[in-house]
PDB file of N, CA, C, O and CB in Angstrom:
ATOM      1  N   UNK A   1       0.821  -1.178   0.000  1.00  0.00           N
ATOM      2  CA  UNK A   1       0.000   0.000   0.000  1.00  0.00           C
ATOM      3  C   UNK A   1       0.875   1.254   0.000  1.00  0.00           C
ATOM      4  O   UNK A   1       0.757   2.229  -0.743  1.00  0.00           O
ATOM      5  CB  UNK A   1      -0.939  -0.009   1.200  1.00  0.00           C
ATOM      6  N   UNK A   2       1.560   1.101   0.739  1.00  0.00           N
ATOM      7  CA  UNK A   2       2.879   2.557   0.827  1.00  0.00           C
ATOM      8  C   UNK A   2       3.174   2.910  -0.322  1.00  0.00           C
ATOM      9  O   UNK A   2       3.097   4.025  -0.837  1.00  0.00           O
ATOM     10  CB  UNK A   2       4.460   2.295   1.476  1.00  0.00           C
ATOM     11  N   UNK A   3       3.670   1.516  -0.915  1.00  0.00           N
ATOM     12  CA  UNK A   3       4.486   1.547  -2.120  1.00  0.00           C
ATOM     13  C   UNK A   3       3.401   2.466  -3.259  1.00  0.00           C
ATOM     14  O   UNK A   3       3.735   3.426  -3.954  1.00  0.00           O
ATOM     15  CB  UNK A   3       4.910  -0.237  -2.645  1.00  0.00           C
ATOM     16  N   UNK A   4       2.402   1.988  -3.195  1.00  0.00           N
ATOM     17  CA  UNK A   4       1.435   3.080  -4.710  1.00  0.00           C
ATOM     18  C   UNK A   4       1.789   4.243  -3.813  1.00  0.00           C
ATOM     19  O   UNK A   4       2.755   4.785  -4.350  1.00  0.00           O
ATOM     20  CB  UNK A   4      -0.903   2.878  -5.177  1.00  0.00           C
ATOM     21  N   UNK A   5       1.481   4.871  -2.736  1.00  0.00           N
ATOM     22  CA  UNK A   5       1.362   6.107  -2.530  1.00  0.00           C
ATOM     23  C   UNK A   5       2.711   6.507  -2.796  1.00  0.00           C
ATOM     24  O   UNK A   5       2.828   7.526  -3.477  1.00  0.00           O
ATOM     25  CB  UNK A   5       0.805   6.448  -1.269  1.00  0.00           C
ATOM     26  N   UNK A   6       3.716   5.955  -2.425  1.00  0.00           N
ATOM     27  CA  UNK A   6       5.029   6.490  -2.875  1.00  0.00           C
ATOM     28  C   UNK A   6       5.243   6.599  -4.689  1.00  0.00           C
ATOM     29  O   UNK A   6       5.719   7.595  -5.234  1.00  0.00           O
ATOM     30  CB  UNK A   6       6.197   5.403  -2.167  1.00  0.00           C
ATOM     31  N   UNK A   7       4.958   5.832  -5.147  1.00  0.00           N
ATOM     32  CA  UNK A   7       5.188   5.588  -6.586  1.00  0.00           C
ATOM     33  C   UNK A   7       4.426   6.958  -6.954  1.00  0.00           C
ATOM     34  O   UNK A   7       5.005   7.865  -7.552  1.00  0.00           O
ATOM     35  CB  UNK A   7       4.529   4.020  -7.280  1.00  0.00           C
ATOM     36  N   UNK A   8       3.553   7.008  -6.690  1.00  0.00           N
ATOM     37  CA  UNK A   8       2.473   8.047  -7.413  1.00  0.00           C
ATOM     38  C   UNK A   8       2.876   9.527  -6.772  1.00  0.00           C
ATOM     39  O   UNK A   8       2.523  10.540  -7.375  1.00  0.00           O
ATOM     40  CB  UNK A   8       0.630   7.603  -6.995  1.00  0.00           C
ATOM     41  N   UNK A   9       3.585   9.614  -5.599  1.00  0.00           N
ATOM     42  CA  UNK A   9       4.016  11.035  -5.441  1.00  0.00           C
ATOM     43  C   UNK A   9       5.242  11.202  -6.460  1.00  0.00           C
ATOM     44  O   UNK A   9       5.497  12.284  -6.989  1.00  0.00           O
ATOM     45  CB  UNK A   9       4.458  11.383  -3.827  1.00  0.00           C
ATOM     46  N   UNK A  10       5.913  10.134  -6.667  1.00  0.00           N
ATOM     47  CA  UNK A  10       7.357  10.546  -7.538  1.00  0.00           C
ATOM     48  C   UNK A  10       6.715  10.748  -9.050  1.00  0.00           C
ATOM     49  O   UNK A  10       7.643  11.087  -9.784  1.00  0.00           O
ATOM     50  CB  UNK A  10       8.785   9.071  -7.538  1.00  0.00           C
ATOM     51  N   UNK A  11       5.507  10.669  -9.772  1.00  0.00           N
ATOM     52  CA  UNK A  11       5.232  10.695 -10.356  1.00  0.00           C
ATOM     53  C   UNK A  11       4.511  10.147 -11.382  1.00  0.00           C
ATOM     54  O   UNK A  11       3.882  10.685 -12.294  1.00  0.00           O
ATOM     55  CB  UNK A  11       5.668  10.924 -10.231  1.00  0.00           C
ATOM     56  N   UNK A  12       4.745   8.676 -11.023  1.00  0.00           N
ATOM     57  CA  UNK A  12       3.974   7.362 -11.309  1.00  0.00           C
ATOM     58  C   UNK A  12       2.569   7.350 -11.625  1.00  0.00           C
ATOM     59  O   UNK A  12       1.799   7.396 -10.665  1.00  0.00           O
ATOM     60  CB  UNK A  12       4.055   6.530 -10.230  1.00  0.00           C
ATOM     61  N   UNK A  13       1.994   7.287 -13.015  1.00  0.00           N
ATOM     62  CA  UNK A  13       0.697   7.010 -13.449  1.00  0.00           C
ATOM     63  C   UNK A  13       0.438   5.985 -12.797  1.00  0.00           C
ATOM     64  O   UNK A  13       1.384   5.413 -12.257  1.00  0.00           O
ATOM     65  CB  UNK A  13       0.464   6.848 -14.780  1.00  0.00           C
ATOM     66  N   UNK A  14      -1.122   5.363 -12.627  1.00  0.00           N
ATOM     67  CA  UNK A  14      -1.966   3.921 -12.570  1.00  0.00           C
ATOM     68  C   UNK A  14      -1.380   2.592 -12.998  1.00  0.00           C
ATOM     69  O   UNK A  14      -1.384   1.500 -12.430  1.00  0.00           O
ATOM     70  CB  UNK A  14      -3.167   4.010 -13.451  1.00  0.00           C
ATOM     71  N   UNK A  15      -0.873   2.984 -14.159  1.00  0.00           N
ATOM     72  CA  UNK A  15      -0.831   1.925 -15.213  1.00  0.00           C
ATOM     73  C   UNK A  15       0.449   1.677 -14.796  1.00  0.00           C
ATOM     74  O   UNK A  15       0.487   0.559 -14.284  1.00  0.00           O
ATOM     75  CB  UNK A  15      -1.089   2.255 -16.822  1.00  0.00           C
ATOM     76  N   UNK A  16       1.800   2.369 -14.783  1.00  0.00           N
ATOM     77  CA  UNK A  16       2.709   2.044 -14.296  1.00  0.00           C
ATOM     78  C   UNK A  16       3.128   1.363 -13.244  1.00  0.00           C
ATOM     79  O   UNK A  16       4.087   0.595 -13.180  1.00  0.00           O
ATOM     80  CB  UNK A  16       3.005   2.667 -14.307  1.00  0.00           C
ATOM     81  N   UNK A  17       2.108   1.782 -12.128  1.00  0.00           N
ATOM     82  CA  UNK A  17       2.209   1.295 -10.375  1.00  0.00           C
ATOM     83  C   UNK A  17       2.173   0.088 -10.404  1.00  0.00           C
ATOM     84  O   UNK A  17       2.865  -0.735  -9.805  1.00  0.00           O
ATOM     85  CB  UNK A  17       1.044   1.705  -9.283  1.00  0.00           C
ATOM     86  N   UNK A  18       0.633  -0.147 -11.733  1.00  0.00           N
ATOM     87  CA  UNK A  18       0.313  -1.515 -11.745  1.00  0.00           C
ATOM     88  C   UNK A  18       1.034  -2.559 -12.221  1.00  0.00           C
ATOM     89  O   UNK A  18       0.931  -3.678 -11.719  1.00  0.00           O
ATOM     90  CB  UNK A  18      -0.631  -1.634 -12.264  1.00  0.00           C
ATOM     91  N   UNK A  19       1.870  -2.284 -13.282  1.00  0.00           N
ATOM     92  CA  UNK A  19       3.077  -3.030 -14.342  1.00  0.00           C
ATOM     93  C   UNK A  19       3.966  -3.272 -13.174  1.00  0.00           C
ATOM     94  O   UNK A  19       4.051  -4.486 -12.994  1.00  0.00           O
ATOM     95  CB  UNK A  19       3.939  -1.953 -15.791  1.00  0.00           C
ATOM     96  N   UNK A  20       4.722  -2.534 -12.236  1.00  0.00           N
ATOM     97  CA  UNK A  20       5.530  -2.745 -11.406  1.00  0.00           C
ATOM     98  C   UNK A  20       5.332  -3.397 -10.447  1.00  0.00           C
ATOM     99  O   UNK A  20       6.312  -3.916  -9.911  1.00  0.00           O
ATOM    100  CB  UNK A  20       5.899  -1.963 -11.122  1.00  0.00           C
ATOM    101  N   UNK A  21       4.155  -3.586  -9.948  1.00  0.00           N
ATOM    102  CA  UNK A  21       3.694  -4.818  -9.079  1.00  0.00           C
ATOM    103  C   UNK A  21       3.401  -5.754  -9.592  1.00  0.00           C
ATOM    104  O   UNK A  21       3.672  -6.748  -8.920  1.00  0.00           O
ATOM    105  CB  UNK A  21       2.750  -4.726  -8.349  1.00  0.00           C
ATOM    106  N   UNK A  22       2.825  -6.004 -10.765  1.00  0.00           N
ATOM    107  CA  UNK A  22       2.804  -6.965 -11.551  1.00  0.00           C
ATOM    108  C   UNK A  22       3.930  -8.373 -12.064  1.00  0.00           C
ATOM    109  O   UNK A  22       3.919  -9.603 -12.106  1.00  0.00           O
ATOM    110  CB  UNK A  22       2.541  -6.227 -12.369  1.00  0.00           C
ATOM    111  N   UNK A  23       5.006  -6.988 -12.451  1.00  0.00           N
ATOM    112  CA  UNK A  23       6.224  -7.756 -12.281  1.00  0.00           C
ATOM    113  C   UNK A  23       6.897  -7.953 -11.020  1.00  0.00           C
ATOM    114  O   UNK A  23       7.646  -8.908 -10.817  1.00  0.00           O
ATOM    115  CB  UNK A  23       7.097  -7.258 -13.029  1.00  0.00           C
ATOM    116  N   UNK A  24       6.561  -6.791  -9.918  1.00  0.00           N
ATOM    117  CA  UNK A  24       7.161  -7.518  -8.371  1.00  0.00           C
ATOM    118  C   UNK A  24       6.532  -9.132  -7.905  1.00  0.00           C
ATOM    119  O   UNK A  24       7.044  -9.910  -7.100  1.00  0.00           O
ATOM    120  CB  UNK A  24       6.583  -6.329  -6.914  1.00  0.00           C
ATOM    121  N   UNK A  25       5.260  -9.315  -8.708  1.00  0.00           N
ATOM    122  CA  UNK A  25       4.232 -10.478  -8.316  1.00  0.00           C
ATOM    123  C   UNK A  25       3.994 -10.031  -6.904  1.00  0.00           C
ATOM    124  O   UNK A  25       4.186 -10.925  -6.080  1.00  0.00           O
ATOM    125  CB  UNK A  25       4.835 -12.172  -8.427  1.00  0.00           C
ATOM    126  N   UNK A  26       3.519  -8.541  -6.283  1.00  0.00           N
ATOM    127  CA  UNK A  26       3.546  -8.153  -5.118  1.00  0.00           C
ATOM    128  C   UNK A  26       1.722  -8.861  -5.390  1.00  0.00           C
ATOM    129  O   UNK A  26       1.230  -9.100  -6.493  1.00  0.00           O
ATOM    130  CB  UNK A  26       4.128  -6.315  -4.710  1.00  0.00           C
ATOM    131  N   UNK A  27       1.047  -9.057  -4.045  1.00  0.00           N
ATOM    132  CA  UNK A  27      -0.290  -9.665  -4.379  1.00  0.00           C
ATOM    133  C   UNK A  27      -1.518  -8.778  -3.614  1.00  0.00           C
ATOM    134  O   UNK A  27      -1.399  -8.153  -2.560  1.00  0.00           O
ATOM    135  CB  UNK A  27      -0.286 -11.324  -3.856  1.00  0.00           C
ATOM    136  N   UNK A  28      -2.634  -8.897  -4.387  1.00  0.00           N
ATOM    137  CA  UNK A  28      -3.698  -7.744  -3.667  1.00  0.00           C
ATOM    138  C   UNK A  28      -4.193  -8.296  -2.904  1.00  0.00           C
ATOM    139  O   UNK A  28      -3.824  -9.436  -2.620  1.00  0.00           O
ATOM    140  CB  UNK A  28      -4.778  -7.056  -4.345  1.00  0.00           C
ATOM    141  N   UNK A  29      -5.197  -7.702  -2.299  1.00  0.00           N
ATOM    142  CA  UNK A  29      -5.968  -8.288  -1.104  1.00  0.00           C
ATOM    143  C   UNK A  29      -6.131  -8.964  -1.436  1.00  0.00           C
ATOM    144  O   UNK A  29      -5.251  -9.710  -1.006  1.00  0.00           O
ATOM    145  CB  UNK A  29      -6.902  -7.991  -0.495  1.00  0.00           C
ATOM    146  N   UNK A  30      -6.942  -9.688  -2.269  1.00  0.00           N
ATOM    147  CA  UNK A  30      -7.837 -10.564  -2.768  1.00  0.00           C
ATOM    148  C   UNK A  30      -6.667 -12.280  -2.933  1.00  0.00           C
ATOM    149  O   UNK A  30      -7.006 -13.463  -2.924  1.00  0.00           O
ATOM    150  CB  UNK A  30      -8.565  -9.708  -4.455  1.00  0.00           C
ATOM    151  N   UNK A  31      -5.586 -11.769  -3.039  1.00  0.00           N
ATOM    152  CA  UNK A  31      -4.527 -12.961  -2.850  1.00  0.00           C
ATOM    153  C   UNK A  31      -3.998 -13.393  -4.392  1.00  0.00           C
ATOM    154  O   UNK A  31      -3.456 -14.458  -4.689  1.00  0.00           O
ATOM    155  CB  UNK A  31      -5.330 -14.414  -2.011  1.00  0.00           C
ATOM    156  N   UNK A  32      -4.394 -11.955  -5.534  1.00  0.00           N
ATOM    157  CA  UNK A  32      -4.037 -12.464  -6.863  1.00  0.00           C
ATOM    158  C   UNK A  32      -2.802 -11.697  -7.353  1.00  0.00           C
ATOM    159  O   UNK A  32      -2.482 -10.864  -6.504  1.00  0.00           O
ATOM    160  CB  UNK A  32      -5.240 -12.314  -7.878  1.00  0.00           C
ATOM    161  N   UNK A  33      -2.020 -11.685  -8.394  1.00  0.00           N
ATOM    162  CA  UNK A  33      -0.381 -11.011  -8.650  1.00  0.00           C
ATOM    163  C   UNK A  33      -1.760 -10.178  -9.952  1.00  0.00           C
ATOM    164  O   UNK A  33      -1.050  -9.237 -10.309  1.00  0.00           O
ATOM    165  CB  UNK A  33       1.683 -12.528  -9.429  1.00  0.00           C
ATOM    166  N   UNK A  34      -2.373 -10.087 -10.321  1.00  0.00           N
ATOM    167  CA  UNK A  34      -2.916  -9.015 -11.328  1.00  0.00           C
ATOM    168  C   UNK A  34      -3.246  -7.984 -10.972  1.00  0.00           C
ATOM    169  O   UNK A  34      -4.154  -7.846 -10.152  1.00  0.00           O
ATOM    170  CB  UNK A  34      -3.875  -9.269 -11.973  1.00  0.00           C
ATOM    171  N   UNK A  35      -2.421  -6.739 -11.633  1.00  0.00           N
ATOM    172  CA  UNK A  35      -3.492  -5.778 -10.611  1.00  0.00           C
ATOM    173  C   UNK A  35      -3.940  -4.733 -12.050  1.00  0.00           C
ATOM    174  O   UNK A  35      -3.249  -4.905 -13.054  1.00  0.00           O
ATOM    175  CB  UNK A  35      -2.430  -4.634  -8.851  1.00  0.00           C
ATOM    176  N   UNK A  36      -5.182  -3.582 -12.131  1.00  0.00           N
ATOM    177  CA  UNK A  36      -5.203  -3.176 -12.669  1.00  0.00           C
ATOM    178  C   UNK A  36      -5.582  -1.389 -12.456  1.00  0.00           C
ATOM    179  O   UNK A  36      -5.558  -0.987 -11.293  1.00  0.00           O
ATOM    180  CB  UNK A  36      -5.622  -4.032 -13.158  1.00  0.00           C
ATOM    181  N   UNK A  37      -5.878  -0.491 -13.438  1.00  0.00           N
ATOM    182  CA  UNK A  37      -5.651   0.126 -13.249  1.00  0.00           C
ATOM    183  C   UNK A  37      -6.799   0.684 -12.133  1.00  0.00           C
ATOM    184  O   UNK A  37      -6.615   1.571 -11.299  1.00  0.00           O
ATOM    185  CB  UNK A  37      -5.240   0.449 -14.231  1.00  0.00           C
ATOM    186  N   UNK A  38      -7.945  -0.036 -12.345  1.00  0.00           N
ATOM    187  CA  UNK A  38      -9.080   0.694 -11.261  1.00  0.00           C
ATOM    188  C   UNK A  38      -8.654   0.244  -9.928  1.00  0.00           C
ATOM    189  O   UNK A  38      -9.195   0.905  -9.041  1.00  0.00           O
ATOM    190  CB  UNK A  38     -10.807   0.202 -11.484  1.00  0.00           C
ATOM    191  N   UNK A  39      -7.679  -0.875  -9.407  1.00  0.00           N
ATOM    192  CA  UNK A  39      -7.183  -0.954  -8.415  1.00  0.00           C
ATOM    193  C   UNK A  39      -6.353   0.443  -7.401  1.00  0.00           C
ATOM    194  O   UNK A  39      -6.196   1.095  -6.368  1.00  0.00           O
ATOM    195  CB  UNK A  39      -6.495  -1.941  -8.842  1.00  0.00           C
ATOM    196  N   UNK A  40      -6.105   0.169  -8.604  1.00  0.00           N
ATOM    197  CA  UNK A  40      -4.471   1.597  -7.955  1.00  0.00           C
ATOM    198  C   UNK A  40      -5.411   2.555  -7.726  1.00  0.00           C
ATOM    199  O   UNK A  40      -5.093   3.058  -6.649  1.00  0.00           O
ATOM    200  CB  UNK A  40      -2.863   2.463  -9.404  1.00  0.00           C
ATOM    201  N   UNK A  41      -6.648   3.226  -8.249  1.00  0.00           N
ATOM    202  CA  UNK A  41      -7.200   4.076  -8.192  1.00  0.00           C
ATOM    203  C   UNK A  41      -8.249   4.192  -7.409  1.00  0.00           C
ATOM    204  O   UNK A  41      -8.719   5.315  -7.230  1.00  0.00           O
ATOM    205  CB  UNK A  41      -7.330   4.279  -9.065  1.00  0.00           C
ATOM    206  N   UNK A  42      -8.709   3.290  -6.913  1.00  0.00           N
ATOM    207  CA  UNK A  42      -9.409   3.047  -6.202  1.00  0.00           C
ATOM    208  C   UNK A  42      -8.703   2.909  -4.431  1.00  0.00           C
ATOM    209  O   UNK A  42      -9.261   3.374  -3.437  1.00  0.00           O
ATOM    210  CB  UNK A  42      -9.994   1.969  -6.913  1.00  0.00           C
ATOM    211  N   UNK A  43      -7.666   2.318  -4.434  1.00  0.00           N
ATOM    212  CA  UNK A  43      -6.363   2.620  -3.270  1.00  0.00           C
ATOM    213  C   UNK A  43      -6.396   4.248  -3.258  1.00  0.00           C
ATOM    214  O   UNK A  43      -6.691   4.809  -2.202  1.00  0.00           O
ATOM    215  CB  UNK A  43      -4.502   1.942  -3.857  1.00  0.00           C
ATOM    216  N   UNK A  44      -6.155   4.865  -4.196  1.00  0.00           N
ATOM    217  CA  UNK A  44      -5.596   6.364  -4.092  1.00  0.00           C
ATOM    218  C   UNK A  44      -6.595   7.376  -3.562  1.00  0.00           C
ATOM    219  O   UNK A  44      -6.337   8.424  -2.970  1.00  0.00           O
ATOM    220  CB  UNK A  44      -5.141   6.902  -5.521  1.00  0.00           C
ATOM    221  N   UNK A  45      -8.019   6.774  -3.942  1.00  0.00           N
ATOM    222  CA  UNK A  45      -8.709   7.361  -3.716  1.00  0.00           C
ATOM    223  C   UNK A  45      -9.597   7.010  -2.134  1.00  0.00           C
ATOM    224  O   UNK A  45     -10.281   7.854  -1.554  1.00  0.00           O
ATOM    225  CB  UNK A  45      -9.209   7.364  -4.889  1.00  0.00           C
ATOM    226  N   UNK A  46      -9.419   5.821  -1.731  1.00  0.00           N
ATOM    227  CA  UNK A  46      -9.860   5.420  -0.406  1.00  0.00           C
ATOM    228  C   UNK A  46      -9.541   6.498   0.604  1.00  0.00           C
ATOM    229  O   UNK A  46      -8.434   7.036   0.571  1.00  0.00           O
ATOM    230  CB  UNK A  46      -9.214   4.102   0.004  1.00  0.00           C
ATOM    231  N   UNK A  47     -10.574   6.892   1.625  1.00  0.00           N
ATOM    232  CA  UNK A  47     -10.374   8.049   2.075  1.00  0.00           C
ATOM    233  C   UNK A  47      -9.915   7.477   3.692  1.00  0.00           C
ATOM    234  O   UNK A  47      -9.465   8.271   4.518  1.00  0.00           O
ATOM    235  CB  UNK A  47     -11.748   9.085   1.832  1.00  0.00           C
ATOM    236  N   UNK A  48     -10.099   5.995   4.006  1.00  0.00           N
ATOM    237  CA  UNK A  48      -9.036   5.319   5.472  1.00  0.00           C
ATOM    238  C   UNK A  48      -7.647   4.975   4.895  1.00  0.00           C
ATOM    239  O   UNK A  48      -6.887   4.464   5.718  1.00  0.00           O
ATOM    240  CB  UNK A  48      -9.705   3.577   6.284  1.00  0.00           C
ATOM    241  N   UNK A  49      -7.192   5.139   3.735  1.00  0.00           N
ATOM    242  CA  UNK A  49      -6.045   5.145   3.181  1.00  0.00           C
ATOM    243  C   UNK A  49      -5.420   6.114   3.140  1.00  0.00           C
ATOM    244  O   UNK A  49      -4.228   6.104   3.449  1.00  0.00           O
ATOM    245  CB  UNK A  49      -6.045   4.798   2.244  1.00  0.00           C
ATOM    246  N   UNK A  50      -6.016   7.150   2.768  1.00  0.00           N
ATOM    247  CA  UNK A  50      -5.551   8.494   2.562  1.00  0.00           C
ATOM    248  C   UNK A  50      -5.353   9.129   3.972  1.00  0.00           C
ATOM    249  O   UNK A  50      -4.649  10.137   4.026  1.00  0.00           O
ATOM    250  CB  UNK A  50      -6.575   9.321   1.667  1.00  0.00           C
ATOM    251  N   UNK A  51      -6.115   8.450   5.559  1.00  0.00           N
ATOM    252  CA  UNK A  51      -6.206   9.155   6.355  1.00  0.00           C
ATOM    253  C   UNK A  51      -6.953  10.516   6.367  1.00  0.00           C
ATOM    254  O   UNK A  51      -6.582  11.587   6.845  1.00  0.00           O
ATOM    255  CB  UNK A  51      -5.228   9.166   6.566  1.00  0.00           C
ATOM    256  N   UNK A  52      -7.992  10.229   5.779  1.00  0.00           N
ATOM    257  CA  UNK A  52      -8.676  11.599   5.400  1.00  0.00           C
ATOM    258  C   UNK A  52     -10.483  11.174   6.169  1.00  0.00           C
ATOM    259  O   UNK A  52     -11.545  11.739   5.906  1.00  0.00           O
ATOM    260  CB  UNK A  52      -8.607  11.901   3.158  1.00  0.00           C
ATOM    261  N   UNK A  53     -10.244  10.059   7.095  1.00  0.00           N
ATOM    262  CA  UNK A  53     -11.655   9.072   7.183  1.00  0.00           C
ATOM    263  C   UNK A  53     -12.258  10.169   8.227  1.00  0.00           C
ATOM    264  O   UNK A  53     -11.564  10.678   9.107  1.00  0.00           O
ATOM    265  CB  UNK A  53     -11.474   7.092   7.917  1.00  0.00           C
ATOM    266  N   UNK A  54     -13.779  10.501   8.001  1.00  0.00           N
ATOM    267  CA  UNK A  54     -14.380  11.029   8.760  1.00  0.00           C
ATOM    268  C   UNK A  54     -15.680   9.981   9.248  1.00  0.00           C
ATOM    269  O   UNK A  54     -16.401   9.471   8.391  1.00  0.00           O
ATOM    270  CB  UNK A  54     -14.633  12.299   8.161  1.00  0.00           C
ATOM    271  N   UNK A  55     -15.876   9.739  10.641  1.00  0.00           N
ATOM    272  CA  UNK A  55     -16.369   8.972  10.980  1.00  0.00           C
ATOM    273  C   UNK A  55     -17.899   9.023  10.622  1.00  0.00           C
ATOM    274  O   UNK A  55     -18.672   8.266  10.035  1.00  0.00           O
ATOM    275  CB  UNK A  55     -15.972   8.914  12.065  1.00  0.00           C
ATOM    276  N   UNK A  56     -17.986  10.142  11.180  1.00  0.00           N
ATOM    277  CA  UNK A  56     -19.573  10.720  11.478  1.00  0.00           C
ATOM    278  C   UNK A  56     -19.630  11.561  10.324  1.00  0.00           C
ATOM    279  O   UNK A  56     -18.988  12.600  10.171  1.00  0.00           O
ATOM    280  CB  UNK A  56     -19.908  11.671  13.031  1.00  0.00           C
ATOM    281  N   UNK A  57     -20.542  10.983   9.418  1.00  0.00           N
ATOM    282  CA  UNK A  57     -20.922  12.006   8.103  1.00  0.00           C
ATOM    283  C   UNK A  57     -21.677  13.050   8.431  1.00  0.00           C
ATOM    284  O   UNK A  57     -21.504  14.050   7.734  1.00  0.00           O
ATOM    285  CB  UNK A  57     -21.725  11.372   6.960  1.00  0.00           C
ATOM    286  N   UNK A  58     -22.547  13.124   9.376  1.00  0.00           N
ATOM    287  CA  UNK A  58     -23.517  14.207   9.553  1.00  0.00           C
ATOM    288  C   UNK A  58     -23.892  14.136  10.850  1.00  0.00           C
ATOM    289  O   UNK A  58     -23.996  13.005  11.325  1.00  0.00           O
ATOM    290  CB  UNK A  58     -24.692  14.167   8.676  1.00  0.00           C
ATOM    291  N   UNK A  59     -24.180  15.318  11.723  1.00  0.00           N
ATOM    292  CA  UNK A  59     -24.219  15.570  13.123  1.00  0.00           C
ATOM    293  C   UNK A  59     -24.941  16.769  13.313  1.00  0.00           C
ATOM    294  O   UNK A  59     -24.682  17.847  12.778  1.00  0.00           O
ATOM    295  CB  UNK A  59     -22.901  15.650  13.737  1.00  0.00           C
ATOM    296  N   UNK A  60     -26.020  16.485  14.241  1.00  0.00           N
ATOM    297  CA  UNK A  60     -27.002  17.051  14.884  1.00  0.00           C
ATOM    298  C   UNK A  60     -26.675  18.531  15.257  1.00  0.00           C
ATOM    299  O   UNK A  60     -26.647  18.596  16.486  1.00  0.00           O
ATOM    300  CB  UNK A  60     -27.306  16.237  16.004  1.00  0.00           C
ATOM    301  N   UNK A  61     -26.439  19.633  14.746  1.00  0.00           N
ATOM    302  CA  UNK A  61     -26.183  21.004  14.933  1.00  0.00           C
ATOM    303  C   UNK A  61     -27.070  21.059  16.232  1.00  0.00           C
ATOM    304  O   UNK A  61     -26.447  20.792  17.260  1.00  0.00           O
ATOM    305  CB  UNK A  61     -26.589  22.043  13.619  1.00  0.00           C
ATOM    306  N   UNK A  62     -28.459  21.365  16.390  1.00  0.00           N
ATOM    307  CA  UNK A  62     -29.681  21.641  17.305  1.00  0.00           C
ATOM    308  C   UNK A  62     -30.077  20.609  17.613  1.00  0.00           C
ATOM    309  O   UNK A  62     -30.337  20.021  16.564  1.00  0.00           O
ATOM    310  CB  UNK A  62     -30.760  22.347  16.860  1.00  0.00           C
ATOM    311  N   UNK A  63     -30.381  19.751  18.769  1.00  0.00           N
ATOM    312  CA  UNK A  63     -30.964  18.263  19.165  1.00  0.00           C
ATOM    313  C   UNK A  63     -32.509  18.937  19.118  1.00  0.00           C
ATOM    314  O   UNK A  63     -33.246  18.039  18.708  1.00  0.00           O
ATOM    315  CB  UNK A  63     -30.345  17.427  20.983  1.00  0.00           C
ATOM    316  N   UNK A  64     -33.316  20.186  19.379  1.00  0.00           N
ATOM    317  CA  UNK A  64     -34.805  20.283  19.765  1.00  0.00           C
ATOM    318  C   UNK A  64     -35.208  20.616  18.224  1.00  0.00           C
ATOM    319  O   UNK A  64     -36.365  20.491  17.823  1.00  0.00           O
ATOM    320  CB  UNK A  64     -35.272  21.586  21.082  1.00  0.00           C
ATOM    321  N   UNK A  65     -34.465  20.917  17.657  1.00  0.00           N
ATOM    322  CA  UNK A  65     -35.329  21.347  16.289  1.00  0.00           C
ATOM    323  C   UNK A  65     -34.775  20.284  14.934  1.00  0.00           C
ATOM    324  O   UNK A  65     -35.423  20.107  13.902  1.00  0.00           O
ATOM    325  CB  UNK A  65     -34.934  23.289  15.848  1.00  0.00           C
ATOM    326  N   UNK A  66     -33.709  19.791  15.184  1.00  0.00           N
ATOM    327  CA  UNK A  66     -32.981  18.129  14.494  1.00  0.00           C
ATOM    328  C   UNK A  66     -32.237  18.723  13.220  1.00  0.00           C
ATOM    329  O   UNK A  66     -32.163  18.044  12.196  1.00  0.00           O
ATOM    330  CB  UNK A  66     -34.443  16.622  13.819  1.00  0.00           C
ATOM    331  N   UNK A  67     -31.728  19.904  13.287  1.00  0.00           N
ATOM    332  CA  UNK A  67     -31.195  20.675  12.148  1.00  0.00           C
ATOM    333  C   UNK A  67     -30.186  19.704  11.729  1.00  0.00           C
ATOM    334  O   UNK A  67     -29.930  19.055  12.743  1.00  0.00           O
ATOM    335  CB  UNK A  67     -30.605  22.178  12.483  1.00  0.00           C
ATOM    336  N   UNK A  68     -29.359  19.197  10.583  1.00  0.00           N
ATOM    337  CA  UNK A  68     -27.995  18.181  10.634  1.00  0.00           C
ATOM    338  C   UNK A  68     -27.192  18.618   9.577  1.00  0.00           C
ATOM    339  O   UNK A  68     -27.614  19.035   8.499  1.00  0.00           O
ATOM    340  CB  UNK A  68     -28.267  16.504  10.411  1.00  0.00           C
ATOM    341  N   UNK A  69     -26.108  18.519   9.889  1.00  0.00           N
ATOM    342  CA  UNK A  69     -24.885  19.430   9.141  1.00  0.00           C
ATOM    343  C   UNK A  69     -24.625  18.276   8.578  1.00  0.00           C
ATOM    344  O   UNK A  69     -24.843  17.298   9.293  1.00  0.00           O
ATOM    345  CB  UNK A  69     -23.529  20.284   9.980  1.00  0.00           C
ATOM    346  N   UNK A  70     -24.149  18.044   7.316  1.00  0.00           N
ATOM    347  CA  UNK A  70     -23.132  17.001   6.762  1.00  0.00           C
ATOM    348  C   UNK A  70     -22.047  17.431   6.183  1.00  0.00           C
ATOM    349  O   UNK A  70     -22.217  18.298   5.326  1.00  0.00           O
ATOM    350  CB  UNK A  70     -23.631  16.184   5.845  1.00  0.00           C
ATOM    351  N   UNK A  71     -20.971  17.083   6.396  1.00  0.00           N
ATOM    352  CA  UNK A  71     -19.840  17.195   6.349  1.00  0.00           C
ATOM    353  C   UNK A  71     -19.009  16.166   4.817  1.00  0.00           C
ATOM    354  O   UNK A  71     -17.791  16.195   4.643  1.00  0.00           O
ATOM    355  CB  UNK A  71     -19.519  16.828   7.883  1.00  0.00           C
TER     356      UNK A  71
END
């Protein structure tokens, strides 16, 4: 997982990340050496990956009148 985020800050397209694990035979969750490009992108974009995870999507501004902010 490091490894795409690193690859892709040095500059590394999808397709590349994926060729290079491909040939590392590094393996995905799923326990297979194929990876493709909606993989990598779908990693990049995961937001408990990114550390960007917000728990609570939406929260009660006013409890008597039930106003709700989403975030």
């Amino acid at each position: 997982m490091k490894r795409i985020f690193l690859e892709f800050l040095e500059g590394k397209g999808p397709t590349a990340i994926a060729r290079g694990l491909e040939n590392d035979k590094c393996k995905t969750a799923t326990g297979i050496t194929r990876w493709s490009n909606g993989d990598i992108y779908r990693i990049l974009r995961n937001e408990k990956y990114m550390g960007d995870a917000l728990l609570q999507k939406s929260y009660t501004v006013d409890f008597l009148t039930r106003i709700e902010s989403k975030q």
